[in-house]
C-alpha positions as CSV (number, residue, x, y, z in Angstrom):
1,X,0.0,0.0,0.0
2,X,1.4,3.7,-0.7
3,X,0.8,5.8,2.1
4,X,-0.1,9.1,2.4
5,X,2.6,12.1,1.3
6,X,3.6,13.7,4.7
7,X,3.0,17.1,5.4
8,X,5.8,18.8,4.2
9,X,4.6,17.8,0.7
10,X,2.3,20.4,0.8
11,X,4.6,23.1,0.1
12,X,5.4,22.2,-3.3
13,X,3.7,22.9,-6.7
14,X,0.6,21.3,-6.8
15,X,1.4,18.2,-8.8
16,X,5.4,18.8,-8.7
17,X,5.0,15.3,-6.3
18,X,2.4,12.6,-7.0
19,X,2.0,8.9,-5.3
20,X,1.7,6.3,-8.0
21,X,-1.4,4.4,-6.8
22,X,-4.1,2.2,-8.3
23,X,-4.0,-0.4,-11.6
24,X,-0.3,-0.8,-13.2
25,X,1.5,1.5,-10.3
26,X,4.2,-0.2,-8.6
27,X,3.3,-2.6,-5.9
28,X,6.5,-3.7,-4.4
29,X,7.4,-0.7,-2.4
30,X,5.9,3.0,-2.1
31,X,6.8,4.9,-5.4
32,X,6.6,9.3,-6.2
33,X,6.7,10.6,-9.1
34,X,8.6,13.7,-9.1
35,X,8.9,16.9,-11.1
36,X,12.9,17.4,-11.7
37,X,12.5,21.3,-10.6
38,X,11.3,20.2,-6.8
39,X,13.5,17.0,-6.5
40,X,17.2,18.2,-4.8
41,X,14.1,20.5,-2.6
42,X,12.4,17.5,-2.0
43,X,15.6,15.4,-1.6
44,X,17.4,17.3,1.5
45,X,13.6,17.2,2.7
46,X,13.2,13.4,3.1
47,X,16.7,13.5,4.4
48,X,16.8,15.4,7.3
49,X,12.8,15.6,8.0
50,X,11.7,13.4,10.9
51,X,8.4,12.3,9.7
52,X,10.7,10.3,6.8
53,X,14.5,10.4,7.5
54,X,15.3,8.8,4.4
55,X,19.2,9.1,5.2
56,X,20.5,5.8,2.9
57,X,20.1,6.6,-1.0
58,X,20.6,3.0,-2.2
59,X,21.0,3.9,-5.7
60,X,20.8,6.1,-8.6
61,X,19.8,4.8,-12.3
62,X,18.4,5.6,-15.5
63,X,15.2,4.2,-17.5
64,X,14.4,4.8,-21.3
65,X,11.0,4.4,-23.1
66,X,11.6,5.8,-26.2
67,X,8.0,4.9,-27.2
68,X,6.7,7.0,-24.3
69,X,8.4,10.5,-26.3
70,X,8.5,13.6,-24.3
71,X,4.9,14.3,-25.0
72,X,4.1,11.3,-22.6
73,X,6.5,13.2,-19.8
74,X,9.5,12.5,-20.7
75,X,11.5,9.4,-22.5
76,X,13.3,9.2,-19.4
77,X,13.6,8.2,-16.2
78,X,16.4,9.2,-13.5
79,X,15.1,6.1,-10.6
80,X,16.5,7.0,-7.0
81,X,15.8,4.1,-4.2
82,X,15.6,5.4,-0.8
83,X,16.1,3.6,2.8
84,X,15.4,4.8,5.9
85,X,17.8,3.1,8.6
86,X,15.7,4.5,11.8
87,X,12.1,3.2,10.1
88,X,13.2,0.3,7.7
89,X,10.8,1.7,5.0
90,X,11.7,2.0,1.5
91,X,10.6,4.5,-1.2
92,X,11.2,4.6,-5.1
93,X,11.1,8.4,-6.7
94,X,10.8,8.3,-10.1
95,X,11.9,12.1,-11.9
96,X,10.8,12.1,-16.1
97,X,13.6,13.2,-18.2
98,X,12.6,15.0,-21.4
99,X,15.2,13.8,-24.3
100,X,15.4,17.2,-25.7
101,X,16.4,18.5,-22.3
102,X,17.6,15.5,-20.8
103,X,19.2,17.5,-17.1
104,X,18.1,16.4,-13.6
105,X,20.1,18.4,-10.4
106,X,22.3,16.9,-8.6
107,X,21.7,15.7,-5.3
108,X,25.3,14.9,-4.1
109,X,24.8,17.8,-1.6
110,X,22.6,15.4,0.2
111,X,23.8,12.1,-0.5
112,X,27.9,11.4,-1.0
113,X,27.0,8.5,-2.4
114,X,24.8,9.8,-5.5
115,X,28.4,10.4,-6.9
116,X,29.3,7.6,-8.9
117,X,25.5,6.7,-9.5
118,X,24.7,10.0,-11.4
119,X,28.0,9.4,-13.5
120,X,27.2,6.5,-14.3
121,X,23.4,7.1,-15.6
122,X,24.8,10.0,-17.2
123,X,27.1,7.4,-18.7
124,X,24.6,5.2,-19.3
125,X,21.7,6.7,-20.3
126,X,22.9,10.7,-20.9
127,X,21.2,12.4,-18.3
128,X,23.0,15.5,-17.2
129,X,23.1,16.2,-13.5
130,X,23.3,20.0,-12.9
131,X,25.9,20.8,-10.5
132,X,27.5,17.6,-9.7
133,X,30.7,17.9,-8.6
134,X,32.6,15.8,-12.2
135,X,30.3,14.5,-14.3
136,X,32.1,12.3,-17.3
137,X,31.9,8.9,-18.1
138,X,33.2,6.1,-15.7
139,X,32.4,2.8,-16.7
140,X,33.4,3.4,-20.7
141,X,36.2,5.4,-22.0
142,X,35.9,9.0,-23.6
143,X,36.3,7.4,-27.1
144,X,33.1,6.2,-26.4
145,X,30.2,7.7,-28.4
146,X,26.6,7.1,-27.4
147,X,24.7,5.8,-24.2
148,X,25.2,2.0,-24.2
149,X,21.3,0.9,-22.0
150,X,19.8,3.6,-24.3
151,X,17.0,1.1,-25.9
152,X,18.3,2.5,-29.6
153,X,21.8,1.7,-28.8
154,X,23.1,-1.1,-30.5
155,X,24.0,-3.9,-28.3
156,X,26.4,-5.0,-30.7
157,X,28.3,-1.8,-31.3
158,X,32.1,-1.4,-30.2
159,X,34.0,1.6,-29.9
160,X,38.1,1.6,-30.1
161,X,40.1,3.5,-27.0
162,X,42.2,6.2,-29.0
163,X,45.3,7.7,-27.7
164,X,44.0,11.1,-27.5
165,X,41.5,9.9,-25.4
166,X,42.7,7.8,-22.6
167,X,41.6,8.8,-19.3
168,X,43.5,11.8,-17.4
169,X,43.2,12.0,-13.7
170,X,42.3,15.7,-12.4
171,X,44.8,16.0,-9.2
172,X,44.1,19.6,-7.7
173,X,45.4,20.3,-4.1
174,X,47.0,23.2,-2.6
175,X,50.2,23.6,-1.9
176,X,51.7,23.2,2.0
177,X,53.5,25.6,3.3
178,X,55.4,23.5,5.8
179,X,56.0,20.7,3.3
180,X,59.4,19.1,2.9
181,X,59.1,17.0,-0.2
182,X,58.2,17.3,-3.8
183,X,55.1,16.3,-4.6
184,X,54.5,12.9,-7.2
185,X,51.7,11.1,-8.8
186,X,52.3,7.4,-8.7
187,X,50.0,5.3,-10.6
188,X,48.8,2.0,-9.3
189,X,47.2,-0.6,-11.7
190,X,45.4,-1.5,-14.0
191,X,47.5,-4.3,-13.7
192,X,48.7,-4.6,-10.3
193,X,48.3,-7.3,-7.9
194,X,47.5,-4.5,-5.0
195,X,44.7,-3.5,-7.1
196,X,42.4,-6.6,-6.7
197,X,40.9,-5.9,-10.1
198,X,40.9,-4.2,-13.4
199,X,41.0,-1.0,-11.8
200,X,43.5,2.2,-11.5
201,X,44.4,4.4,-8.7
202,X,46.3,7.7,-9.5
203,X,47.3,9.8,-6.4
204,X,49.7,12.9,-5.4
205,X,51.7,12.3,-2.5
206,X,54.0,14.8,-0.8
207,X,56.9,12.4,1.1
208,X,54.7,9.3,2.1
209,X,51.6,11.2,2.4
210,X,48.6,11.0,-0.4
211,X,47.6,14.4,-0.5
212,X,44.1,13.7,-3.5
213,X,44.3,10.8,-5.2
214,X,41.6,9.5,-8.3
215,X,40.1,6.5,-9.3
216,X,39.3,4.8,-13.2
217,X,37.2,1.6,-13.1
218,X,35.3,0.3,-16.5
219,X,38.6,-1.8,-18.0
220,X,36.1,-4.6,-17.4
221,X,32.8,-3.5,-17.7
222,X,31.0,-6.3,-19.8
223,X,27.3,-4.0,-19.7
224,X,25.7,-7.1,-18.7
225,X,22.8,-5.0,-18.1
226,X,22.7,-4.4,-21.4
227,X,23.4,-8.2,-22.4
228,X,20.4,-8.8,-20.0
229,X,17.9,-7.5,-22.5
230,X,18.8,-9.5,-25.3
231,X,18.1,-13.2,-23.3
232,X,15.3,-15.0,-21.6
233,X,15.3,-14.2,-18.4
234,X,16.6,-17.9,-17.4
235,X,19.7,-17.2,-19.6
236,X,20.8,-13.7,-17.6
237,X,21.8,-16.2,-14.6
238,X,25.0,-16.9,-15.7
239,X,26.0,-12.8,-16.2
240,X,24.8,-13.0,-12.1
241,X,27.3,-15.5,-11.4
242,X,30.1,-12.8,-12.9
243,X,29.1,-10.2,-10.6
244,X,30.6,-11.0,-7.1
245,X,32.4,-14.3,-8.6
246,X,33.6,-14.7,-4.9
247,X,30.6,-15.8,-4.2
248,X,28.3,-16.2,-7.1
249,X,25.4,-18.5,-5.7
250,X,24.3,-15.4,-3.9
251,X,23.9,-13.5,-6.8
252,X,21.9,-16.3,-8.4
253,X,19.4,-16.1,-5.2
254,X,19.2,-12.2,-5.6
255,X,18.0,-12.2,-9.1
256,X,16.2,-15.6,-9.0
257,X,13.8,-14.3,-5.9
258,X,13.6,-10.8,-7.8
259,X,11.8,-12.6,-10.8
260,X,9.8,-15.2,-8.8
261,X,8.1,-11.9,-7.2
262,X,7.2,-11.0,-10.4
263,X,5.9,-14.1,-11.6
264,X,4.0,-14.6,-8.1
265,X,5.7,-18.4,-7.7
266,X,6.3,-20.1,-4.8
267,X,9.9,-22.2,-4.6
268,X,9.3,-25.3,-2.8
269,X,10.9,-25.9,0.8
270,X,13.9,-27.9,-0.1
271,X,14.8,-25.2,-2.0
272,X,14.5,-22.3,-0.1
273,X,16.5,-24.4,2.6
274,X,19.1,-25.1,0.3
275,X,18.8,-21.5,-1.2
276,X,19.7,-20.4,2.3
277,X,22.7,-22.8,3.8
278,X,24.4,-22.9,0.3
279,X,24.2,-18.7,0.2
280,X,25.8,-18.7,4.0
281,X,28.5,-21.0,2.9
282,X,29.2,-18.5,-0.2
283,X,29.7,-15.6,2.4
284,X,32.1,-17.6,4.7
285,X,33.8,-18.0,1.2
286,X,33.9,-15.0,0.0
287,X,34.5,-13.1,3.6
288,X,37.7,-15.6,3.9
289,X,38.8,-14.3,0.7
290,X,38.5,-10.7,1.7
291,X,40.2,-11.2,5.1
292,X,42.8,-13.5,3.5
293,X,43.5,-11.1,0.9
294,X,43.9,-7.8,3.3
295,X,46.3,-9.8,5.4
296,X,48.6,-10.3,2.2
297,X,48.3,-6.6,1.4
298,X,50.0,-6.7,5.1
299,X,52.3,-9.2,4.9
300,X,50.9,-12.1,6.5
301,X,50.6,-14.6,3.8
302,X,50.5,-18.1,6.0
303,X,47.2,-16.4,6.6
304,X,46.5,-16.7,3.2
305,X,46.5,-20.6,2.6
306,X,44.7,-20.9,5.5
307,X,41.7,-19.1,4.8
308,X,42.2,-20.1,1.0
309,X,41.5,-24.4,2.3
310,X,38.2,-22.9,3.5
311,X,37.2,-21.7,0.3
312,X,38.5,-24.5,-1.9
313,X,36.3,-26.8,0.5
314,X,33.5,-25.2,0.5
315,X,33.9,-25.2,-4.1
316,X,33.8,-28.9,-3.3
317,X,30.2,-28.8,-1.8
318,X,29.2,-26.4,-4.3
319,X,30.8,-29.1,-7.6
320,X,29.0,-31.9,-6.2
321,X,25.8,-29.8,-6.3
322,X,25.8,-28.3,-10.0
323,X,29.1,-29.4,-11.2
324,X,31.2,-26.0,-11.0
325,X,33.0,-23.7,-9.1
326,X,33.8,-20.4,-9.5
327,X,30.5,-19.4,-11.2
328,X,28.0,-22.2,-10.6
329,X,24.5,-20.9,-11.9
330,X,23.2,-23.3,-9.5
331,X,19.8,-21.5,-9.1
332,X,16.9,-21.8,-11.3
333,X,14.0,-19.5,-11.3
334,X,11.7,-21.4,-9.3
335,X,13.9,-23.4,-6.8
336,X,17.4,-25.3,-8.4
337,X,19.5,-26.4,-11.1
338,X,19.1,-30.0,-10.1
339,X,18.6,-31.8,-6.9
340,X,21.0,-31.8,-4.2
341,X,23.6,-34.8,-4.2
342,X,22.6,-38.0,-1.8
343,X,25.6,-37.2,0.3
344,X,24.8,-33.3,0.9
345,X,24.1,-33.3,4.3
346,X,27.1,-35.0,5.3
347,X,29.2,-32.6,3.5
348,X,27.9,-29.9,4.8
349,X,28.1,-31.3,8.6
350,X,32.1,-32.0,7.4
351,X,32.5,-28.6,6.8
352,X,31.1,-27.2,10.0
353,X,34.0,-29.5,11.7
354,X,36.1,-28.6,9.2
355,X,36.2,-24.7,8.9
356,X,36.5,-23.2,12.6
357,X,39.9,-24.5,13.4
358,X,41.0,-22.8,9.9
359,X,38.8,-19.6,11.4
360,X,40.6,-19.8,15.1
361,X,44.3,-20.5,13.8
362,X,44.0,-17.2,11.6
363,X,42.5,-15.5,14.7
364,X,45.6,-16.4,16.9
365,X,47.7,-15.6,14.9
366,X,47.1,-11.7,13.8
367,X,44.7,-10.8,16.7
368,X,47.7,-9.9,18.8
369,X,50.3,-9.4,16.3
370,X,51.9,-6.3,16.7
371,X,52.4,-5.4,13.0
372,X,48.9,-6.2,11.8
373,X,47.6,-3.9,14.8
374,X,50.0,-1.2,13.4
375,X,48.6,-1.6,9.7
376,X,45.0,-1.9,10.1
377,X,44.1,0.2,13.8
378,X,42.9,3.5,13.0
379,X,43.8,3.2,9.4
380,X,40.9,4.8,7.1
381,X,38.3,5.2,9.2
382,X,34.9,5.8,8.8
383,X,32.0,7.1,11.4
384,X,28.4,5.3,10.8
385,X,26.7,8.8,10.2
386,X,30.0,9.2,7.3
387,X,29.0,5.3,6.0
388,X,25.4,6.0,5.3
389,X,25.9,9.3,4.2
390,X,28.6,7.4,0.9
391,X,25.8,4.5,0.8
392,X,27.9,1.6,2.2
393,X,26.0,-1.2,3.1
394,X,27.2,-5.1,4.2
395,X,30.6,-5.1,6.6
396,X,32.0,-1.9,6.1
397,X,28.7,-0.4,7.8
398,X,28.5,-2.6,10.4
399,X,32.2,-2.5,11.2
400,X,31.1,1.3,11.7
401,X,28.6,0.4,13.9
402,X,25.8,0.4,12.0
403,X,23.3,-2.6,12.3
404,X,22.2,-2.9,9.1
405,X,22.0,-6.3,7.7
406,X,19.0,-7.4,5.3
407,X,18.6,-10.6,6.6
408,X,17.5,-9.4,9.9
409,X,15.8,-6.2,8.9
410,X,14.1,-7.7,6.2
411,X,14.5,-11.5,6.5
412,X,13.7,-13.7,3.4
413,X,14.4,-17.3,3.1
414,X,14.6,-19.1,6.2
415,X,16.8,-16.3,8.3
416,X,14.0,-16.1,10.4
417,X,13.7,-18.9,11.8
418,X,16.7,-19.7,13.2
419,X,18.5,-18.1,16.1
420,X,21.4,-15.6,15.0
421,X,23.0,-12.2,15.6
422,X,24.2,-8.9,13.7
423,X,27.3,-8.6,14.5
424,X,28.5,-4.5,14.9
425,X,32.0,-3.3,15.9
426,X,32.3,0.9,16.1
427,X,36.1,1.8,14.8
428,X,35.1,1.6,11.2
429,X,38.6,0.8,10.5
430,X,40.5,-1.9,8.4
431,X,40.8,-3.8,11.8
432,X,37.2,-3.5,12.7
433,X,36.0,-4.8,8.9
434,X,38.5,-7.5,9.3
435,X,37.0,-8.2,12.7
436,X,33.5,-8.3,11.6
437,X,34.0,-10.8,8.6
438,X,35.2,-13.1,11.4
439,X,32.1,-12.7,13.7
440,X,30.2,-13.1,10.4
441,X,31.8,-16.6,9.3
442,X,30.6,-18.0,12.6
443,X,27.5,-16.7,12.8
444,X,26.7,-18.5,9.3
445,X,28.2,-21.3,10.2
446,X,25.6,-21.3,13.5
447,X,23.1,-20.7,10.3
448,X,23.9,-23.5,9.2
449,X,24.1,-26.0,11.8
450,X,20.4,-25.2,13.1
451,X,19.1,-25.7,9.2
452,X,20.8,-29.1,8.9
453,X,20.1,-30.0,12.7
454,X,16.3,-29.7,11.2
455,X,16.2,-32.0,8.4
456,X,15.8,-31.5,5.1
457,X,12.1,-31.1,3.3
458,X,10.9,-33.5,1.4
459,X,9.2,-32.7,-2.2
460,X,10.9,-31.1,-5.2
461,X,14.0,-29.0,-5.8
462,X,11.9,-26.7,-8.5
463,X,8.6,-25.7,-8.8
464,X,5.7,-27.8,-10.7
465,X,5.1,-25.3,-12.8
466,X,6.0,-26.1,-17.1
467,X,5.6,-22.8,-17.7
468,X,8.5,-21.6,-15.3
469,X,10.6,-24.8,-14.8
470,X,11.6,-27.3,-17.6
471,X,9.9,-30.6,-17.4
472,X,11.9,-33.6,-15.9
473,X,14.1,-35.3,-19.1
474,X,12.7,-38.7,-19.2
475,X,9.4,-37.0,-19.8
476,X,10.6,-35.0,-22.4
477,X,11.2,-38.3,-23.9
478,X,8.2,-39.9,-23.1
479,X,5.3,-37.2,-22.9
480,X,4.5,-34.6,-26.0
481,X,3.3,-31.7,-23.5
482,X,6.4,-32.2,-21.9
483,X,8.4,-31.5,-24.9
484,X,6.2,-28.5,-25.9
485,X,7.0,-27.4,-22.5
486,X,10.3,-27.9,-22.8
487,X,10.5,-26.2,-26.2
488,X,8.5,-23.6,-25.8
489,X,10.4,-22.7,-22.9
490,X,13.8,-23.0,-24.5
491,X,12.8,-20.8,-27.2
492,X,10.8,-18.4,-26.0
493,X,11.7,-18.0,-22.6
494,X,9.4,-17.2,-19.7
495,X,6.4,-15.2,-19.7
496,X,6.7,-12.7,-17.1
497,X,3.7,-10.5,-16.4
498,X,4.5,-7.0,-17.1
499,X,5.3,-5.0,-13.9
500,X,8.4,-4.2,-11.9
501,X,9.9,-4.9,-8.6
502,X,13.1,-4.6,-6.7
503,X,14.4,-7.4,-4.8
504,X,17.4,-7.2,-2.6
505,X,19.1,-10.0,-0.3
506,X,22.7,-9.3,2.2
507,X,24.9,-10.1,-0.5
508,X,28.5,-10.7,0.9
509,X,29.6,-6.4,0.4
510,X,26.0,-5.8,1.3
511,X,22.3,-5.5,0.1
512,X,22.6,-7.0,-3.5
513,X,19.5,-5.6,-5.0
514,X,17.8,-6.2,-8.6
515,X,15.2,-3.9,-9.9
516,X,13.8,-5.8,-12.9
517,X,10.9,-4.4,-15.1
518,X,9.1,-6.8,-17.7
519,X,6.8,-5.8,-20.5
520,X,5.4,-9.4,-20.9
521,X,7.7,-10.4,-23.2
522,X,10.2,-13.6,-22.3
523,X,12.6,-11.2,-22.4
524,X,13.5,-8.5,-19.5
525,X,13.2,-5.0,-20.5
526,X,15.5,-3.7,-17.8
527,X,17.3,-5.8,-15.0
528,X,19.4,-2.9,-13.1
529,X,21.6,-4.3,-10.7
530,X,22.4,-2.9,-7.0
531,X,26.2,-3.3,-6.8
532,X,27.1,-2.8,-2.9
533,X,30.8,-2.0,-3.5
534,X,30.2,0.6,-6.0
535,X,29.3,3.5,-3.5
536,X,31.6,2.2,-1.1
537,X,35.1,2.0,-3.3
538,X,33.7,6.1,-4.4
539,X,34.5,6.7,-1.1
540,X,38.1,5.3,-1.1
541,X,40.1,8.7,-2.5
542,X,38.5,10.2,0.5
543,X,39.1,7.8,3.1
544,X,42.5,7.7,2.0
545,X,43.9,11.3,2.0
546,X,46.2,12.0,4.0
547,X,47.5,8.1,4.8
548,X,50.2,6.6,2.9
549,X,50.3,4.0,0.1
550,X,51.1,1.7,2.2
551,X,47.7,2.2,4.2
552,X,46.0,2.6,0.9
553,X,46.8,-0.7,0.0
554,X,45.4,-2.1,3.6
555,X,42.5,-0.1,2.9
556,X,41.3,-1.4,-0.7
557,X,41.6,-5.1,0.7
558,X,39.4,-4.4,3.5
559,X,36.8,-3.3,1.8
560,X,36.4,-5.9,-0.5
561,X,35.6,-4.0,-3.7
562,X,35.0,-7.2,-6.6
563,X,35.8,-5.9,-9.9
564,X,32.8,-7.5,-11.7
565,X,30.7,-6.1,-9.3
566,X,31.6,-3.1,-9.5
567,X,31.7,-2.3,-13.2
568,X,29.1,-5.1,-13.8
């Protein structure tokens, strides 16, 4: 239900902010439309106002319905998702973009982390943001011509990185009086090993001190967004799987409960508990991987194979259920690839033994180690108030002290039905995001235990439903509505209902959230992804200044930022 626009609505144009209600509106969560000459009004408004305190913008994007025209209101779309951490309640504004004048304000004076969001829908989509702070392109180069998810763009189309137009970092910062040294620039990646990823960091330093730095992302953008329109909606759960390839089922959950919403279907039991002790073994992997990988940036590599055993047995569990690894697509819509292995159970109880005394060794080793205190103590912190404010979600809020975690605020799957805490630490440091990976890894693995301590269901792995689900083989072979089914599906896809909704789950950076849109066709017209690492590596060039490389380095493992992900 949309409820009622508060009071301070009142004061604007009448009009200027209208809640979508009634046949074809949105249904999934409360959704304004918004005249673009009251919105960065109305913005600092929901912010700061106590009857909404809207204080988390989730997310910038663009939409495009070039049928619609600007005589319809406007071909665009500039789509801003809201939280409120005090409330819990979510809001969708939706701000029509005429093509002949396709400029929206800026609202990175309320929310730091509209930054990268509004670059990247100008990038996108070419909506201009009036008054943001360095608008240009940041997930293609500036040889680029066009705006790649605009419906006319050619999904085919390449454009070649000239010389003249490789990307220039702008370093401005004033000159210190006191100052010693002379100021460099060192550049760090695209190919470095510090980097974690396809990704570039240019700063200035004066002696051993980063005085502004810059970052380039996009050498790997794929525009799997883009890619998304072009399949069935079964076939975009592989690009999923290339998001956060650390741990890729929980991607697949993401998008596959995103679309059953849609579709209204129900995943049977043995699936959803499956679904939800395979996706807390894929956060102990990929939180083991982030921790592991901070303490090489450090210099602790025995750290390293320890945590890295964890994750190669857990890729065992995950083979025996779909047959891969890295990026397993093991999710169907409607439940699972296949059903789970006789032995399942028995592997995962093997694991539970298996993991902590990896977990504990790593723990006595660095908890009280004087050089890992030195690197990661106090080294680019963050306040909560500072987190929400640059959109982090996931680990680096609650290592802030922020208890924001999806599962508990907004459980899904079977999260609440077992007993399990949110684990916060307060120094937003590298230390304390270290520190709350740990706590995490053994609350999942106390996840776990109570889900396998209660049996498995019986009844299917997937949904009885041919339309959704492909029927079994050997009736394929043996019935002919089985193999109309089958065909029908393979060809055209699944029919999804037009409508829209955006599903999120606590991916392992954070909330993972998809906002898919179908126009009845078996092929999405727009699945926009939630990356939870992207607003949190734009703040890295600030939480950086005025450390060292050396603490920069510390700094980009602990956060965890996954270059698919990221650049998606």
């Amino acid at each position: 239900m949309q409820p009622e626009l508060p009071g301070f609505v009142a004061r604007f144009p009448a009009g200027s902010v209208v809640a979508l209600t009634g046949p074809g509106a949105p249904v999934d969560q409360p959704t304004w439309r918004v005249s673009r000459d009251v919105l960065l009004e109305l913005a600092g408004e929901l912010r700061s106002s106590p009857e909404t305190r809207f204080d988390l913008l989730l997310e910038v994007f663009g939409m495009d319905y070039p049928d619609r025209g600007d005589a319809g209101g406007g071909r665009f779309e500039a789509v801003y998702h809201l939280y409120s951490m005090s409330t819990g309640r979510r809001l969708r504004l939706k701000v029509p973009v005429p093509e002949s004048d396709p400029v929206v304000p800026s609202v990175v004076s309320v929310w730091k982390g509209a930054n990268w969001f509004e670059r990247e829908a100008w990038d996108m989509f070419g909506i201009r943001f009036s008054g943001h702070p360095d608008l240009r392109r940041i997930l293609t180069h500036d040889a680029f011509q066009g705006h790649a998810l605009r419906k006319d763009y050619d999904a085919a189309r390449r454009w070649i990185l000239t010389e003249d137009k490789i990307w220039q970092p702008k370093l401005e910062a004033p000159e210190r009086a006191d100052s010693m040294f002379e100021r460099m620039t060192i550049n760090i990646g695209p190919s470095h090993p510090a980097m974690h990823g396809t990704f570039r960091m240019v700063a200035l330093v004066d002696g051993e001190e980063i005085v502004t730095s810059e970052i380039e992302v996009g050498y790997l953008h794929r525009c799997m967004e883009k890619m998304s329109e072009t399949h069935t909606w079964q076939q975009v759960i592989p690009y999923t799987d290339r998001l956060n390839y650390c741990s890729s089922f929980l991607n697949n959950v993401g998008y596959c409960r995103t679309v059953e919403s849609l579709l209204g279907v129900e995943v049977p039991p043995k699936a959803v508990w499956a679904r939800t002790i395979l996706s807390e073994f894929s956060r102990i992997m990929d939180h083991v991987v982030a921790n592991g990988s901070t303490l090489v940036d450090c210099g602790a590599l025995t750290n390293f194979w320890y945590l890295y055993q964890v994750r190669e047995e857990i890729y065992g569990l995950l083979e025996s259920v779909c047959g891969a690894r890295l990026t397993v697509s093991a999710c169907r819509i409607g439940g699972l690839l296949a059903d789970l292995p006789p032995d399942f159970e028995a592997r995962c109880r093997k694991l539970l033994a298996h993991i902590p005394q990896f977990i504990d060794d790593v723990e006595t080793l660095v908890d009280k180690n004087r050089i890992w205190l030195d690197r990661s103590v106090g080294v680019a912190a963050i306040t909560g108030e500072e987190a929400v404010n640059w959109s982090f979600t996931g680990p680096c809020l609650r290592a802030a002290g922020v208890a924001y975690d999806v599962r508990k605020a907004h459980p899904y799957d079977l999260y609440d039905t077992v007993d399990w805490e949110v684990p916060i630490l307060h120094g937003g440091d590298v230390h304390d995001r270290f520190k709350v990976r740990m706590l995490e890894i053994r609350q999942s693995l106390s996840i776990i235990r109570q889900l396998l301590d209660r049996g498995m269901p019986e009844g299917p792995f997937v949904v009885d439903d041919p339309h959704v689900a492909l029927p079994p083989k050997d009736a394929c072979y043996n019935q002919m509505e089985s193999m109309i089914y089958h065909f029908k599906l393979i060809m055209d896809g699944i029919q999804v209902p037009p409508g829209e909704h955006y599903g999120f789950v606590e991916g392992a950076n954070g909330e993972l959230g998809y906002y898919c849109v179908s126009d009845g066709s078996g092929k999405p017209y727009r699945v926009r992804v939630r990356p939870p690492c992207f607003p949190i590596f734009s703040a890295f060039p600030t939480m950086i200044r005025g450390a060292s490389i050396s603490d920069a380095i510390a700094t980009l493992g602990g956060l965890n930022v996954i270059a698919g992900e990221l650049e998606r």
